[in-house]
Every structure is written in C-alpha cells, then in structure tokens.
C-alpha positions in Angstrom: 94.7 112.5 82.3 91.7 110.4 83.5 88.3 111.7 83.3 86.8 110.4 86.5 82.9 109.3 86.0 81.0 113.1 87.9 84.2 115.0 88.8 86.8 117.1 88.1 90.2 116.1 88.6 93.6 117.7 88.7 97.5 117.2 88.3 99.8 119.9 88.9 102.9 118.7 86.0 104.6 122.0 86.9 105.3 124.5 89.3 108.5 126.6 90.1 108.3 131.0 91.2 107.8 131.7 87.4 105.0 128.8 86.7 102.0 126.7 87.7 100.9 124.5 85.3 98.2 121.7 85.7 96.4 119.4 83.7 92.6 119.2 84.8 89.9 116.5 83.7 86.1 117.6 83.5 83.4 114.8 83.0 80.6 116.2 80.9 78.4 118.3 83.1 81.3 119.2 85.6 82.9 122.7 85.9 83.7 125.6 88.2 81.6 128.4 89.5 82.5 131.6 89.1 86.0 132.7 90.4 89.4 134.8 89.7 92.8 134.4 89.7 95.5 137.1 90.9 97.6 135.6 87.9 97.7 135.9 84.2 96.7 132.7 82.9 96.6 130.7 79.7 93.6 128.0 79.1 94.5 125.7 76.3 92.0 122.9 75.5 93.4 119.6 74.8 90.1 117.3 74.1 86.9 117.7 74.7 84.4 120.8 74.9 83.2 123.4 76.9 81.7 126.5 77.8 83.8 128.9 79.0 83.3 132.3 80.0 85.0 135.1 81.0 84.8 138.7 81.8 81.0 138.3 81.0 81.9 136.9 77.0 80.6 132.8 76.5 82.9 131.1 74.1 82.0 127.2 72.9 86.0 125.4 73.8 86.9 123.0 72.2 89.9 121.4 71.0 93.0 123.6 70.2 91.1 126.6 71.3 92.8 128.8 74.0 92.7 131.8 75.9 95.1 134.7 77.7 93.4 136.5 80.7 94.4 138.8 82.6 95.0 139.1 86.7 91.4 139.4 88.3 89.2 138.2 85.3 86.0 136.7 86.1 85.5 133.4 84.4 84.1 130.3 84.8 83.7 126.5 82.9 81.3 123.8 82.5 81.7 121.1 80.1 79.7 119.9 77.7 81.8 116.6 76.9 84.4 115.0 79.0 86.9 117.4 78.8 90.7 118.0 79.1 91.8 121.3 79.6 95.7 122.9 80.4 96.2 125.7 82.8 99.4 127.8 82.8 99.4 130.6 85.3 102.1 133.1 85.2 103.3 133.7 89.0 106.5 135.3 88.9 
C-alpha cells in the first residue's frame, strides 16, 4: 500500500459472501468521521499510528495492535503518522 500525500486510500484484496477484506492507507492527519458497520469487523494495524476509537473508548494504534467489534459499533480513526491499517469484516 501507498500512502498518498493528504488522503486516504483503499484496496479491496478480498471479498467473497463470507469476507471483505481491504487494505487502507492514511497520511498522517487523515481519518474517518464517525460511522458503523452492520458487520463484525477486525482492525489490525500494519504500520503506522493512530487514534482509534470506538464505542466511546480512545486507544493510541499502532503497529500489531488490533481490534474485534461488533455489528453497530461506533468508531472512528485519525492518524497520527502515515498509517497502514487491515480491515476484515465478517459478512456471511
């Protein structure tokens, strides 16, 4: 993955009825607002740092630091470094 100067950018490396999985670059300073997914997800960080929070709780990501959330959890992400972070929702 590519961190793009002031952007976020994604690649979707997997998807099938059981799986999404995708790779997303964050340049420092770029995240997501507030949002939720109907899936359970898994957030692995692969480089980088970040500040992640969800269901109201702020943790400091960084590399080889993940997370399991439930459907419906709040969360959202900006990072502090240009990150690299792996998604893996659960859809089937």
């Amino acid at each position: 993955m590519t961190i793009q100067s002031g952007a976020v950018v994604s690649n979707v490396i997997h998807r099938d009825d059981q799986l999404n999985v995708t790779v997303f670059g964050f340049d420092s300073g770029e995240g997501m607002t507030q949002h939720e997914s109907p899936h359970p997800a898994i957030v692995r960080i692969l480089q980088g740092r970040m500040r992640f929070t969800a269901d109201g709780e702020e943790a400091d990501a960084s590399s080889r630091w993940w997370l399991h959330m439930a459907p419906r959890t709040p969360h959202r992400l900006v990072a502090t470094e240009p990150t690299v972070m792996l998604l893996t929702l659960l859809t089937g």
